[in-house]
C-alpha positions as a printed Julia matrix, in Angstrom:
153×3 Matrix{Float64}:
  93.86   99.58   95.79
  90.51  100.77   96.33
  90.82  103.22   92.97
  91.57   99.55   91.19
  88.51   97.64   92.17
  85.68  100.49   91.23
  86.6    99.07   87.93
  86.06   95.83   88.88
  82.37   95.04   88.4
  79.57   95.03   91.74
  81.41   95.52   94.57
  79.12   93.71   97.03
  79.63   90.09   94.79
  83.42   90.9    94.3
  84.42   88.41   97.1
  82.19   85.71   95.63
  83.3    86.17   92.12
  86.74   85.43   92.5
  86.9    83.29   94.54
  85.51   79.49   93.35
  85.61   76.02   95.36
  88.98   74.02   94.38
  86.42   71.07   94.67
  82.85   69.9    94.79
  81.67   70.46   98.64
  78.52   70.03  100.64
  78.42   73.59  102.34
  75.28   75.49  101.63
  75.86   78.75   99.39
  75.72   80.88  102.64
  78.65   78.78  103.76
  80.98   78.89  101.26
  80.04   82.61  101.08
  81.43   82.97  104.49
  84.49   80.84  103.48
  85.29   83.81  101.14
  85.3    85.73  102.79
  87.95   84.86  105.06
  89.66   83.99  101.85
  89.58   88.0   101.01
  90.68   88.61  104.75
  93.55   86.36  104.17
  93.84   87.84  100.91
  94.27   91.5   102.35
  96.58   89.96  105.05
  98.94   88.54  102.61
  98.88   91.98  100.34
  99.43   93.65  103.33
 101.86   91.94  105.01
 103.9    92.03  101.51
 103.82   87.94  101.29
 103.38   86.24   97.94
  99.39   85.91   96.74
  98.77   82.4    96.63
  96.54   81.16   93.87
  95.04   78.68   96.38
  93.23   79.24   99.95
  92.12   76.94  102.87
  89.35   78.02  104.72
  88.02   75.39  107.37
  89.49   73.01  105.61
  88.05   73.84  102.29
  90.12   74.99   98.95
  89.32   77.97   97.04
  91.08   79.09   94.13
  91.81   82.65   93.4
  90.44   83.03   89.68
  93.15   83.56   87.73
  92.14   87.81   86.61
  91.87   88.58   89.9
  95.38   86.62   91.15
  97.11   88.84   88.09
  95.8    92.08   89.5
  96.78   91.41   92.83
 100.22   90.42   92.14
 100.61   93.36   90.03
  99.48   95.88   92.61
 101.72   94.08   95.0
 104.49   94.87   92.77
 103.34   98.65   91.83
 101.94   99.45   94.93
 103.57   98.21   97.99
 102.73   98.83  101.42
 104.8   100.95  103.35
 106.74   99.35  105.24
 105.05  101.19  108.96
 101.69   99.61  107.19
 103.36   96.27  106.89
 104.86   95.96  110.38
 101.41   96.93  111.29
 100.18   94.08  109.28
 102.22   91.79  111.01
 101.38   92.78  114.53
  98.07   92.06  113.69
  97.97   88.24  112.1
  95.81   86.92  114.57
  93.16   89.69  113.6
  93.05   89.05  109.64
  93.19   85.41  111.07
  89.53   85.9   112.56
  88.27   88.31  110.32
  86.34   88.48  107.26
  85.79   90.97  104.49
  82.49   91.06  102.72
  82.41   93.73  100.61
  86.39   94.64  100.08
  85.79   98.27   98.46
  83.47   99.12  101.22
  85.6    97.78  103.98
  88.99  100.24  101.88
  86.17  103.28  101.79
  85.79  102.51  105.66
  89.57  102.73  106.56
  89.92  105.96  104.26
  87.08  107.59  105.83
  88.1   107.13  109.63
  92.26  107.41  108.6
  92.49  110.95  109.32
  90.44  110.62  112.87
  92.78  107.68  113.89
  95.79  109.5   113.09
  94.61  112.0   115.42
  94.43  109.95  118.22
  97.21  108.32  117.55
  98.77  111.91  117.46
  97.47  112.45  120.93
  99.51  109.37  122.74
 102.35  109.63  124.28
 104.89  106.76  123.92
 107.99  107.82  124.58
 109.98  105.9   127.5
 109.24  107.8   130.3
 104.99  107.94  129.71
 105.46  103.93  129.4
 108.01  103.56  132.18
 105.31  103.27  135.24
 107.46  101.09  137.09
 109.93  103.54  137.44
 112.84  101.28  135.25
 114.56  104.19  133.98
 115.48  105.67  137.52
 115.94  102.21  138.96
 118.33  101.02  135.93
 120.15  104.25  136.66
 120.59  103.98  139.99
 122.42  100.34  139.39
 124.94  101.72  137.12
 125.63  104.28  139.64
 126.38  102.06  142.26
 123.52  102.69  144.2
 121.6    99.89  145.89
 118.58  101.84  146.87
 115.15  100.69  146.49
């Protein structure tokens, strides 16, 4: 994805280019600039998360179309390159996130997650999460202790 939009023109008036009011509004130009960019976080979510790209988004109760260039190239890298699916469960588990977030400058925000990728998957590395390092209520032994009859504890 982030390979596709360094041929897309400026990156830091991406989000504002293709994304265009549905309707006349009142909001300022600061506003609706905000507005899309939750559009581009719901955007991402939706990409992410593997779900259809709409050609429409509500923001605060404002409509913003996705121009019609941009919806094409999005639904074709949705079909060419998919998430995996450990990205989209990850996706998923964080809705609410996308849901609050914005995205200003999209191939900034993609260079940030490819620069600090190999650092998280370090720490991720470094976790354990296997039963026992999660169990600190002691289920395991108690569970155990049931099916062997034993009433202790």
């Amino acid at each position: 994805m982030h390979n596709t939009l360094k041929h897309k023109g400026k990156a830091a008036k991406f989000v504002d280019d293709i994304f265009q009011p549905a309707e006349n509004n009142l909001l300022s130009v600061k506003q609706n600039l905000n507005n899309k960019r939750r559009c581009m976080a719901m955007l991402l979510r939706d990409y992410l998360s593997e779900q259809p790209i709409p050609k429409l988004y509500t923001c605060y109760n404002h409509r913003y179309n996705l121009i019609k260039e941009a919806h094409q190239s999005f639904d074709t890298l949705a079909q060419q390159q998919k998430p995996s699916l450990l990205l989209i469960a990850i996706t998923k588990s964080m809705l609410t996130v996308y849901d609050s977030s914005s995205v200003e400058n999209l191939a900034a925000f993609l260079q940030g997650i490819l620069d600090e990728k190999p650092q998280i998957i370090k720490e991720f590395g470094a976790y354990r999460c296997d039963f026992s390092a999660i169990d600190t209520q002691d289920t395991y032994a108690r569970l155990r202790d049931k099916i062997r009859g034993s009433n202790c504890g």
